[in-house]
C-alpha positions, 0 to 999 in steps of 0.5 A: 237124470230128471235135469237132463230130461226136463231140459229137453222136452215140451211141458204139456198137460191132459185133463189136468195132468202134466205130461212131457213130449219129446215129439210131436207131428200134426195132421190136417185134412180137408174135406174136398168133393170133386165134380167131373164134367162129361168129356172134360179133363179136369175137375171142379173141387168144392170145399166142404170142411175140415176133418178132425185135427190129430196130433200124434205125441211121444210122451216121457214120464219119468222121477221129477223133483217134488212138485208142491203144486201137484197132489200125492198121487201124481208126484210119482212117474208111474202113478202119473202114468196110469192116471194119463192112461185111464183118463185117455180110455175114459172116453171124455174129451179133455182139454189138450196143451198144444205146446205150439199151437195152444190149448183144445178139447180133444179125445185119445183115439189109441194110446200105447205105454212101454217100459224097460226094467234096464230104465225103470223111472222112465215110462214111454206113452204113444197117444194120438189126440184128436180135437172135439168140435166143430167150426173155425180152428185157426192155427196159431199166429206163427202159421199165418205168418208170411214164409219170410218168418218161417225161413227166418226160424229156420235158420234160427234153428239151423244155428242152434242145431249147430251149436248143440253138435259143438256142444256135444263135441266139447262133451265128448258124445260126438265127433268132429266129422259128425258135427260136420254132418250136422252142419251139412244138414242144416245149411242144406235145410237153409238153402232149400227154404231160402229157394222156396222163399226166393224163386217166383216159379216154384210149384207145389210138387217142387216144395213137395219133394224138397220137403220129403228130402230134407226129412228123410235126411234128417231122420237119416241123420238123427238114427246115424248118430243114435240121438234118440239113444244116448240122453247126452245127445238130447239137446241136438235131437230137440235142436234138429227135431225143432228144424224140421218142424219149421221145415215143414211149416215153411213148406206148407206156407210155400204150397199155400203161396204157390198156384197149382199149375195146369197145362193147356194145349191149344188146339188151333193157331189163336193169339195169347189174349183169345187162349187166355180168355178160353180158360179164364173167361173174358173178364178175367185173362187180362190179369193173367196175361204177364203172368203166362208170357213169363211161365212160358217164355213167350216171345211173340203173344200175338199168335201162338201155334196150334199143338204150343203148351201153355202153363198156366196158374189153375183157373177157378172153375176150371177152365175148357182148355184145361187139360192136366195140372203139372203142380201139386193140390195146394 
C-alpha cells in the first residue's frame, strides 16, 4: 500500500515535517479600490496590494518504509499526524514546501483530520496555509511563462492522462468505454486551451467559462469513475488532477493576455479617429486605431453613425464615452 501511495502523491514538508498532498489549489486575491466619478459610467481602479496567498492541501499520512533520516517519533503515521496537527495550532509561521510554486512562510488558518477504522494506517488532513509576510511574491518561473508553454503542458498532460486510463484498462479497473471518456475530456481540454492560445479576439469572460467547463467536467469525470476511491485508479486521478491544473494556469495566462473590453456608444455621427480620441485622449488613439476597426468590423471609419457601439480595449483611466465593459476583470 505505501508503494501505491508514494507513486501518486506530491512530497511536501511543514516546519520540518514531511507531508504528502494528494491535492492541491491556490488562491490569490488583489487589493483594488474603485473610484466612481458623478455622472459617469464606469470606474477608475487603483491597485493598492496583494492579500495573503492561501493554499488549500489534502494531506495522506499513511505507513511509509523506515526512514533513517527521521527521528523516532515521526516514523510512525499517526505520530506524524499529530505532530503536523500541534505544530499547525501552534500559531507560529513555518516554512511551507509548495510543491509547484516553492518553499514560504506560512500559518494554518483551520485544519481538519479524519480516519476510518476500515483503513486504519491512512489518516486524511484538510489544512489551508496562508503565507506570512509582506512585499513582492512572484510566482514561480512556469507562471511567467508565455501561454504557449502552458498550452504545450497541457497536452503533455492530456497524453499522460491518456496513458494512465490504458494503463488502468490493461489493469483490469477500468473499462475500454470509460478510457474513451477520458480521451474525450482531455482532447476537449486541448482543443479549448489551443483556442485561447489561438484566436486574437478572446475576451476574458470567454476564458472564463471555458475554464469553468472543463472543470466542472473534469470533476464530473473523476467522481463518475470513483478515481478518488479505489487506489488502483491513482495514477489516472494525478494524471487528470495535473491537467486541470494547467488548465487553469493557461486560463490565467489567457486572461492576463487579453484586454478587458468596454462598449462605447456614440452619441453623435464623428469620424473613427475623433471617437477614439474621446475615450483615449489625443496622444493615444492612433495606436488603437487598427485595433478598433478589427474588433468592430469597420468598413468606412471616416464617419461612423450617431447610436453605432464600439468595442474597444479598456482605456486606463477610463475614458468619457465608456459605458460598460463587455469582458471579464483581468
Amino acid at each position: 500500500m505505501a508503494d501505491v501511495w508514494e507513486s501518486i502523491l506530491y512530497p511536501s514538508s511543514f516546519g520540518g515535517i514531511p507531508i504528502d498532498i494528494v491535492s492541491i489549489s491556490d488562491s490569490f486575491r488583489r487589493s483594488i479600490v474603485r473610484f466612481g466619478p458623478p455622472r459617469r459610467d464606469g470606474a477608475i481602479l487603483q491597485d493598492m496590494g496583494a492579500d495573503a496567498r492561501e493554499t488549500r492541501a489534502q494531506i495522506l499520512f499513511f505507513e511509509r518504509e523506515p526512514d533513517p533520516g527521521l527521528p523516532s517519533d515521526r516514523q510512525n503515521h499517526a505520530r506524524r499526524a499529530v505532530a503536523f496537527v500541534n505544530l499547525a495550532n501552534s500559531g507560529r509561521a513555518q516554512e511551507f514546501v509548495h510543491p509547484i510554486y516553492g518553499s514560504f512562510p506560512a500559518l494554518v488558518e483551520d485544519c481538519s483530520m479524519a480516519s476510518t477504522g476500515e483503513e486504519r494506517d491512512l489518516i486524511v488532513v484538510d489544512a489551508t496555509f496562508v503565507e506570512q509576510g509582506v512585499g513582492t511574491r512572484p510566482l514561480s518561473a512556469e507562471m511567467a511563462e508565455p501561454i504557449d508553454g502552458a498550452a504545450a503542458a497541457v497536452a503533455t498532460e492530456s497524453e499522460l492522462a491518456n496513458q494512465a486510463a490504458t494503463d488502468a484498462v490493461e489493469g483490469g479497473t477500468l473499462s475500454a468505454d470509460q478510457a474513451a471518456e477520458v480521451d474525450t475530456v482531455v482532447t476537449d481540454a486541448t482543443a479549448t486551451v489551443d483556442s485561447w492560445q489561438s484566436d486574437p479576439d478572446i475576451t476574458p469572460r470567454d476564458v472564463t467559462a471555458g475554464l469553468q467547463r472543463l472543470s466542472t467536467t473534469i470533476a464530473d469525470l473523476v467522481e463518475e469513475l470513483e478515481l478518488a476511491q479505489n487506489p488502483a485508479n491513482y495514477p489516472l486521478n494525478r494524471a487528470l488532477q495535473r491537467l486541470h491544473f494547467q488548465v487553469r494556469r493557461a486560463a490565467n495566462l489567457a486572461r492576463r493576455d487579453a484586454p478587458a473590453l468596454i462598449e462605447v456608444t456614440l452619441a453623435s455621427a464623428v469620424p473613427l479617429r475623433i471617437a477614439l480620441a474621446d475615450v483615449y485622449g489625443a496622444e493615444e488613439h492612433d495606436q488603437h486605431y487598427d485595433e478598433a476597426i478589427r474588433l468592430n468590423e469597420i468598413d468606412d471609419p471616416s464617419l461612423l453613425p450617431a447610436g453605432r457601439k464600439l468595442t474597444l480595449p479598456t482605456p486606463d483611466p477610463v475614458g468619457r464615452q465608456a459605458t460598460r465593459r463587455k469582458g471579464g476583470d483581468r
